[in-house]
C-alpha positions in Angstrom: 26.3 18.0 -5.5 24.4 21.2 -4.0 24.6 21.7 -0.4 21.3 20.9 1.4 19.8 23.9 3.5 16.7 22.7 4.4 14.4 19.6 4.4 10.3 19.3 3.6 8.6 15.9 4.5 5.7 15.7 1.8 2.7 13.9 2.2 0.7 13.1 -0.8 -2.0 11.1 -1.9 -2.4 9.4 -5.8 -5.3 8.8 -7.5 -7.0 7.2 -10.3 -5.4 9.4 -12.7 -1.6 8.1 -11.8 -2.8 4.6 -10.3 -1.0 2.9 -13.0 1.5 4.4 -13.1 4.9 3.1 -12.8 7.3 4.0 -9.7 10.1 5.0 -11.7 8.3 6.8 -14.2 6.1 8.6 -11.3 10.1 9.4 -10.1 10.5 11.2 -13.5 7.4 12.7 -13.7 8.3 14.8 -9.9 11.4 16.1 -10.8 10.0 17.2 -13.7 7.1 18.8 -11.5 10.0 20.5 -9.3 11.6 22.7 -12.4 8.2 23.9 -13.8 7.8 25.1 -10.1 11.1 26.8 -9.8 12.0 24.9 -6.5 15.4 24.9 -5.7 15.8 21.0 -4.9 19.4 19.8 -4.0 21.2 17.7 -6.1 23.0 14.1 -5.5 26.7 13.5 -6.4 28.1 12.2 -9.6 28.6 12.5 -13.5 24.6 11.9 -13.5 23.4 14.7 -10.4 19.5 13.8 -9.9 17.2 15.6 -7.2 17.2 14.6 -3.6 13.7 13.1 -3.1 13.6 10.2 -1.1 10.2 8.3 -1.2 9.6 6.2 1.9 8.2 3.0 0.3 7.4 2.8 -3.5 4.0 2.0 -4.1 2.6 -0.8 -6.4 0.8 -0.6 -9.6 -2.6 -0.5 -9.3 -3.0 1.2 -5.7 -4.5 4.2 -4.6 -3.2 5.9 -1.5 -4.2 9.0 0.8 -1.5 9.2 2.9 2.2 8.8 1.6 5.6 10.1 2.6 8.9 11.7 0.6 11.6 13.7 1.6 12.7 16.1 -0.5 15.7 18.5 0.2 16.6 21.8 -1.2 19.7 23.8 -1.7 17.6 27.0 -0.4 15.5 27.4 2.4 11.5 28.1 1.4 8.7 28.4 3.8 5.7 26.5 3.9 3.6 29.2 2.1 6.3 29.7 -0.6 6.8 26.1 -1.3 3.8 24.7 -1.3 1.6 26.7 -4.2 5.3 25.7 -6.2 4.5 21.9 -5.5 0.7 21.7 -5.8 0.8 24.1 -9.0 3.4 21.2 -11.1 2.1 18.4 -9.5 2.3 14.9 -12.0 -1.7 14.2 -12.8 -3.2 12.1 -10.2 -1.1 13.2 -7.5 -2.0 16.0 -4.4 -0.5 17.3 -1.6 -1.8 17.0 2.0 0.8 18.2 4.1 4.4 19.0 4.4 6.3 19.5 7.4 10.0 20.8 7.7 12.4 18.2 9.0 15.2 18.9 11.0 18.0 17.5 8.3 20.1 15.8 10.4 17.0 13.3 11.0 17.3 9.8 10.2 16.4 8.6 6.9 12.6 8.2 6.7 13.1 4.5 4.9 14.3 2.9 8.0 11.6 4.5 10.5 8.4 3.1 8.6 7.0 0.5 11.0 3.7 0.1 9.4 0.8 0.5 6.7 -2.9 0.6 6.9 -4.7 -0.8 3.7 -8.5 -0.6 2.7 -9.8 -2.6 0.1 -13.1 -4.5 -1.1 -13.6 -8.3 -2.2 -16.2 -9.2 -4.3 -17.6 -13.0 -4.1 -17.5 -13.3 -0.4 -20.2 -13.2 2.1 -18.8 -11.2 5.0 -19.8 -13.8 7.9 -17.5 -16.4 5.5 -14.7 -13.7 5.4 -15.1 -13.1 9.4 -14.9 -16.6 10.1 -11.1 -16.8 7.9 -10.1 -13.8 9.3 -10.4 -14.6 13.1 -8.8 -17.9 12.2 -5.9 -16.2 11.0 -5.7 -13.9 13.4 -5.4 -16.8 16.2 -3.2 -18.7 14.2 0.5 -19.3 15.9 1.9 -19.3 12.3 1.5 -18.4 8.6 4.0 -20.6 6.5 3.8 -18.6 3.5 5.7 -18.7 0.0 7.5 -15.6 -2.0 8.2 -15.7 -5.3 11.5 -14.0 -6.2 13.2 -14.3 -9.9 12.5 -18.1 -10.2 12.7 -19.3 -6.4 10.2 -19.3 -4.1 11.1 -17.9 -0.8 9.5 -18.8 2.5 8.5 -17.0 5.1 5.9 -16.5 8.3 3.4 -14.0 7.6 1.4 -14.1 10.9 4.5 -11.4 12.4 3.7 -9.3 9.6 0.2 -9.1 9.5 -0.6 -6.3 13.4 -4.5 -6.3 12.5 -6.7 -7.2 9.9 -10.6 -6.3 10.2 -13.9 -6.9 8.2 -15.1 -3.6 7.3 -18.6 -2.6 5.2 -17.2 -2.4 1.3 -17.3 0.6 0.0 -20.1 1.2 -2.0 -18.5 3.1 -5.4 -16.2 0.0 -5.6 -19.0 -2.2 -6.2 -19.9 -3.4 -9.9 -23.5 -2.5 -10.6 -23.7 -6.2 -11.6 -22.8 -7.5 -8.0 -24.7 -8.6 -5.5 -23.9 -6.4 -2.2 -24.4 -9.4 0.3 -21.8 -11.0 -1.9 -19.3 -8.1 -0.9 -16.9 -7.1 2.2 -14.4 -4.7 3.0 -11.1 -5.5 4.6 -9.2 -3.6 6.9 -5.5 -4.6 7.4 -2.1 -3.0 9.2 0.9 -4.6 7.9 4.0 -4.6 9.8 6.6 -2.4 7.6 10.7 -3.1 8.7 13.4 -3.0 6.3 15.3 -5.7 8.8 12.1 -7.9 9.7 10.6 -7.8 6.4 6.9 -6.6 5.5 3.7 -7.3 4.7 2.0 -7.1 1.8 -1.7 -6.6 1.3 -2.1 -9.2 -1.6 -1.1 -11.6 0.2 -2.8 -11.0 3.2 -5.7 -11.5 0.8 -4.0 -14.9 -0.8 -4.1 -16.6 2.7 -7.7 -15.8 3.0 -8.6 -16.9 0.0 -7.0 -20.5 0.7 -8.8 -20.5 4.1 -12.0 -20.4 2.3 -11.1 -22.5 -0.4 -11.1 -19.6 -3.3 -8.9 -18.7 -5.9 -7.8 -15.3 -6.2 -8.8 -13.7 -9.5 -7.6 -10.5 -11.4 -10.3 -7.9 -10.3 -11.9 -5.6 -12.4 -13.3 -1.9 -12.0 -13.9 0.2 -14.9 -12.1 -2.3 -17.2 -8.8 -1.7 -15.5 -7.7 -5.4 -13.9 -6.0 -5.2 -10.1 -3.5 -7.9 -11.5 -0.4 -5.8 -10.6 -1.2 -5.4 -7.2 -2.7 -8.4 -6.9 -1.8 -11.3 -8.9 -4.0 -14.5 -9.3 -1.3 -16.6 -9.0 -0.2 -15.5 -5.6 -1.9 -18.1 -3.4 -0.4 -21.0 -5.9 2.8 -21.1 -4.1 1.9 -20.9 -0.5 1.7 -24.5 1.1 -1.0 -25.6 3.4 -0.4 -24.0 7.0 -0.5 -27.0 9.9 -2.2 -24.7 12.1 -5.0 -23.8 10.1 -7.4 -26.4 9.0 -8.6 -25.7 5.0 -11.5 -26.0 4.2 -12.3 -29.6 2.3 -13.9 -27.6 -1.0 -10.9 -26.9 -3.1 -10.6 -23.5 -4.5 -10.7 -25.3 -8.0 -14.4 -25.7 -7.4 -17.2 -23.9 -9.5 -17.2 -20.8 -7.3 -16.0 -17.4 -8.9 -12.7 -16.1 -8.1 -12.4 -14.4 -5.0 -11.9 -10.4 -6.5 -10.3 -7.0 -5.2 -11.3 -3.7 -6.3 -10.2 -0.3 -5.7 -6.8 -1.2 -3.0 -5.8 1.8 -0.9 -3.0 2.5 1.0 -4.6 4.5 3.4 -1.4 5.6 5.4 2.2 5.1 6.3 3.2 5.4 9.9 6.2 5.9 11.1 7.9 4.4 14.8 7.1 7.2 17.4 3.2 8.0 15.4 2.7 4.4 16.1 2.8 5.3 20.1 0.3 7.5 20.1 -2.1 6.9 16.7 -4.9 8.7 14.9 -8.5 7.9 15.6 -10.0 5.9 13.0 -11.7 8.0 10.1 -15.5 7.2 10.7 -17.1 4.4 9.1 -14.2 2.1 8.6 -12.2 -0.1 11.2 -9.7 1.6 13.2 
């Protein structure tokens, strides 16, 4: 184990070029990135030392993000202009820097201060008035009865807690499939609480307990050929009951109606406790 000297908070976006790729594998790919760039990263203890980067929530398969945060420690101290032409220069494919900041090291750990995550996305086969309507109902609802599957249980759970806002936004208009109609389209807004001791939300099933308030299923997605299933699975409304104090809609989602779709998910940020106090404005054009 190297001694740690100094500590860099990274923020970095991925794109489509890494969107599928694995966490673990992405894992691999940055330490690799860190001896091209000759950065002097510290090292953990045992037989099998590995570089201390800490990511502060992994991100699922399929997702875009612009705004995502890792610690990374190194057995030398490096300033700002020093480091950062290192990172950006061995960077895995698909990946960029925005910022870095240097963190006192003595700081918490940046796992346990995440409080919440802002997600954009687009549905496709919705009218946005129909999507409005779900939404403010399950914004006003006391309680989201909600199912997790996990291994070969299904967990429950209350998702209303979880879910801090949720807006109807316009959808953006390069995630649209030149074969869909554009009144048949919305954008979705949503910031999802994010505890390691309350539990979080997640954005696919935010979008499952729309879809059963509007009586759709929730299908795959498509966008350039690649399907959304890893981020958001079909099956994810099939285990989540009927909520008491919503009323469903009589159709069933079985009906001839297609599947309700998400294209191009973004996790637009991560926030941590004390940024939540005092928030950025929202970027123009899309709910705050």
């Amino acid at each position: 184990m190297s001694e740690v000297r100094q500590r860099w908070r990274l923020v970095f976006s991925r794109g489509e070029e890494a969107r599928y790729l694995a966490h673990l594998d992405a894992v691999r790919l940055w330490e690799r990135s860190f001896r091209r760039g000759g950065i002097p990263v510290a090292t953990s203890e045992g037989f099998s030392p590995r570089p201390k980067l800490v990511f502060a929530a992994p991100l699922q398969l399929g997702m875009l993000a612009e705004h995502e945060l890792a610690d990374l420690y190194l057995a030398e101290r490096l300033t700002a202009p020093e480091l950062r032409p290192r990172l950006t220069a061995g960077m895995p494919n698909g990946y960029g820097l925005v910022d870095l900041h240097d963190v006192w090291i003595g700081a918490p750990a940046i796992a346990p201060q995440l409080a919440a995550a802002d997600y954009r996305l687009t549905l496709l086969h919705v009218e946005p008035s129909t999507l409005e309507s779900a939404t403010a109902r399950l914004m006003s609802a006391d309680q989201l009865p909600r199912q997790r599957r996990k291994e070969t249980r299904n967990i429950p759970y209350d998702l209303r807690p979880l879910v801090i806002d949720l807006k109807v936004a316009l959808p953006e208009p390069t995630a649209l499939p030149p074969d869909i109609d554009p009144r048949e389209a919305a954008g979705l807004w949503m910031r999802l609480r994010h505890s390691q001791d309350s539990g979080s939300g997640r954005a696919e099933e935010v979008v499952a307990a729309l879809a059963d308030e509007m009586g759709l299923a929730v299908g795959a997605g498509a966008e350039s050929g690649h399907a959304e299933a890893p981020a958001f699975p079909p099956e994810a409304s099939a285990v989540s009951p009927a909520t008491p104090e919503i009323s469903r809609p009589a159709s069933a989602a079985t009906d001839s109606r297609p599947a309700l779709e998400v294209v191009r998910p973004v996790r637009e940020r991560l926030w941590l406790a004390d940024e939540l106090l005092s928030p950025e404005p929202a970027s123009p054009g899309r709910a705050p």
